[in-house]
C-alpha positions as CSV (number, residue, x, y, z in Angstrom):
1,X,35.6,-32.7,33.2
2,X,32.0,-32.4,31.9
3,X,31.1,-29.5,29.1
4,X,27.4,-30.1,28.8
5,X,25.4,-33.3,30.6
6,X,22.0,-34.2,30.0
7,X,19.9,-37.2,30.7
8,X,21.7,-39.6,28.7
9,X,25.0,-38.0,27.7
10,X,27.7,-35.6,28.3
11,X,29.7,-33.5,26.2
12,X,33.2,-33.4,27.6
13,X,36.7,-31.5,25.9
14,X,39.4,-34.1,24.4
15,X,41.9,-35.4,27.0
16,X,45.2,-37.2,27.1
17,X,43.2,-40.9,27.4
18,X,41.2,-40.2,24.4
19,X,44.1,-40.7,22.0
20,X,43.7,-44.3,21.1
21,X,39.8,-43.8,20.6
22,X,40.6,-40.6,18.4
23,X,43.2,-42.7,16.4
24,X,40.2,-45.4,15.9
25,X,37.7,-42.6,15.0
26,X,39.9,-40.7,12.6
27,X,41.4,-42.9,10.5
28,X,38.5,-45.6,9.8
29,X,38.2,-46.0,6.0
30,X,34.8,-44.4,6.0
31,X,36.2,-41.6,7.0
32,X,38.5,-40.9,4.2
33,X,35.7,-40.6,2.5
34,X,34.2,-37.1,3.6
35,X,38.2,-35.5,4.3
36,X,40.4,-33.7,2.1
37,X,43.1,-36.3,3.3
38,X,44.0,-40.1,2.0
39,X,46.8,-40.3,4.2
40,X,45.7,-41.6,7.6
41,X,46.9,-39.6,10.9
42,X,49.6,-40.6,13.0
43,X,49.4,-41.0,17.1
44,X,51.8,-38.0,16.6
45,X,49.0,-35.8,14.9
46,X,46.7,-36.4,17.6
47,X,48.7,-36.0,20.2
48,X,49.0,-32.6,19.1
49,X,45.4,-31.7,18.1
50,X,44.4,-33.3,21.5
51,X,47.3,-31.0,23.4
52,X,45.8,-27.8,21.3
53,X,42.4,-28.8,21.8
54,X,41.8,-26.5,24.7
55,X,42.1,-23.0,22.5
56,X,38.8,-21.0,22.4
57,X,37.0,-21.3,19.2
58,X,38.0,-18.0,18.2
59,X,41.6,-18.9,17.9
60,X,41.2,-22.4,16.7
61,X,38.1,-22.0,14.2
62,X,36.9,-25.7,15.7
63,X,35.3,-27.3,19.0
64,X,36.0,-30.9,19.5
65,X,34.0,-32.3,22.4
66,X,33.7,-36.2,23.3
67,X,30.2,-37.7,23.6
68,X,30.2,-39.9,27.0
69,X,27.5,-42.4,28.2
70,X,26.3,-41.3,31.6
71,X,25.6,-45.0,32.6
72,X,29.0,-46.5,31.7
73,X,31.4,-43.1,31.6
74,X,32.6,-44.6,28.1
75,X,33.3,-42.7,25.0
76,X,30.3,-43.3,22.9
77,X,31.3,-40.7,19.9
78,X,32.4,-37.1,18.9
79,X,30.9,-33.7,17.8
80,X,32.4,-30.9,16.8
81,X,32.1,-27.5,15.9
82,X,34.1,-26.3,12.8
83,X,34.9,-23.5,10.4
84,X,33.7,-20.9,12.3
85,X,33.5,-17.5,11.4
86,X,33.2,-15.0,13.8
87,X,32.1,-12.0,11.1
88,X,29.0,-14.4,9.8
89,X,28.5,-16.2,13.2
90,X,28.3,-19.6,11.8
91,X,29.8,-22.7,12.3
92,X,29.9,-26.1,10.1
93,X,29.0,-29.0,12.9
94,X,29.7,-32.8,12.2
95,X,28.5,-35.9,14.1
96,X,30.3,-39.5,14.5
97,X,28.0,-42.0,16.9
98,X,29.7,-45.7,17.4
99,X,27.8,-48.1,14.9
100,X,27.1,-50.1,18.3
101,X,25.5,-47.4,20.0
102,X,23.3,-45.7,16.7
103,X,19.4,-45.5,16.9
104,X,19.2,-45.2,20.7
105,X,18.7,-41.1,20.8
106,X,22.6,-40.2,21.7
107,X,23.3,-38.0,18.4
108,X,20.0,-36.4,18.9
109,X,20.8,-35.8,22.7
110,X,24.4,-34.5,21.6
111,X,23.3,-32.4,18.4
112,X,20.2,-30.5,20.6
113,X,23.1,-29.7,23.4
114,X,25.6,-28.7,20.7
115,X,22.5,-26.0,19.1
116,X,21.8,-25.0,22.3
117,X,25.7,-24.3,22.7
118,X,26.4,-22.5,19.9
119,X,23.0,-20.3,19.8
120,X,22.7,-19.3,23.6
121,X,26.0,-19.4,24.7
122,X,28.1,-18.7,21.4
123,X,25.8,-16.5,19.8
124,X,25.8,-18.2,16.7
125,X,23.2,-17.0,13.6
126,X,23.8,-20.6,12.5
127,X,24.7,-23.9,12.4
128,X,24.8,-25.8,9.2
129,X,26.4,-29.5,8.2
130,X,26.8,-31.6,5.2
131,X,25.3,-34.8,4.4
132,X,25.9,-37.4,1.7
133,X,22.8,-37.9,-0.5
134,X,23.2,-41.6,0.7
135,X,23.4,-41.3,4.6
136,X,19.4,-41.2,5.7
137,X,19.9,-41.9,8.6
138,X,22.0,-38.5,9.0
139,X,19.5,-37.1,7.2
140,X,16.8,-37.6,9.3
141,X,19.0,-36.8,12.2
142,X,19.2,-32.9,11.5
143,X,16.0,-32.5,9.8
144,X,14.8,-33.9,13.5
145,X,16.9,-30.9,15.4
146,X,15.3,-28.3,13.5
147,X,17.9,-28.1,10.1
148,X,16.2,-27.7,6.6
149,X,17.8,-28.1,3.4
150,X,19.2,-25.7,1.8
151,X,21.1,-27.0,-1.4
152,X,22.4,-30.2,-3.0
153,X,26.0,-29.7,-4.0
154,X,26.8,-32.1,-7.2
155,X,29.0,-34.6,-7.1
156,X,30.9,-33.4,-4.3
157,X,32.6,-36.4,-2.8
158,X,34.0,-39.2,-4.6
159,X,33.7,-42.3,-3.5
160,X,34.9,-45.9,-4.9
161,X,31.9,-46.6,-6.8
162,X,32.3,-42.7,-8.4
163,X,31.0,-39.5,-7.3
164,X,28.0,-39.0,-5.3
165,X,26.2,-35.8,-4.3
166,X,26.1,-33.9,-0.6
167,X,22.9,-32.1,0.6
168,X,23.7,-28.3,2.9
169,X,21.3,-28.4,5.5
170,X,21.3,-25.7,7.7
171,X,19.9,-24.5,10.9
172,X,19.6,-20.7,12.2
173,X,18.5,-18.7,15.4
174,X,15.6,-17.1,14.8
């Protein structure tokens, strides 16, 4: 069932099909890189998230949505909402595009419906992310929707070649 559709994309809640693109998605080696885990997740651990997935963001301090391609109705990446805090009405929010379907306007499509979300319908004061020093194209992907740096946090994540720094960039409701 559709969340949020706009002219290219829809924002739709996890479902029962989407466990073997979530497995994909979650444990590529890239993203061991910006978790707290090394261990990959199991079918099992999904399963679960997925079945849990429909708790309000108040319970579940996250919102997992799929990002679907109107033209083919195929899962084209994922957006979420995550450590929320009710008391500071924030939210951290994070972004994963297929490489196949990058630079075609989808994460900017699914990042603006997201904002809207979360400012006019969650009554958020913010929104904020972090970015590696070294993704650009993320980069310029929320300083596009409005987000403005706000800090660089020093070798924050480390990675194989040793420990690189992640930028705070942050967007509010004014």
């Amino acid at each position: 069932m559709t969340f949020i559709k706009n002219k290219n994309i829809s924002l739709r809640a996890l479902e029962k099909g989407d466990l073997p693109y979530l497995y994909k998605i979650e444990n590529r080696e890239s993203a061991r890189v910006f978790g707290e885990s090394l261990m990959p997740n199991s079918k099992y651990v999904l399963q679960e998230f997925i079945r849990n997935a429909d708790k309000d963001i108040s319970l579940s301090q996250q919102l997992r949505l799929v990002i679907e391609h109107n033209d083919s109705c195929e899962a084209v990446g994922m957006i979420d909402l995550y450590d929320y805090s009710v008391h500071h009405q924030r939210a951290a929010v994070g972004i994963w595009i297929d490489e196949n379907m990058r630079q075609k306007g989808l994460a900017t499509e699914a990042l603006e419906s997201i904002k809207n979300y979360a400012f006019n319908t969650l009554l958020f004061h913010q929104i904020y992310c972090y970015v590696s020093t070294e993704n650009v194209a993320s980069i310029k992907l929320f300083e596009k929707a409005g987000f403005v740096l706000s800090g660089t946090l020093k070798d924050w994540q480390r990675q194989k070649t040793g420990f690189s720094d992640t930028l705070v960039l942050q967007c509010l409701n004014e």
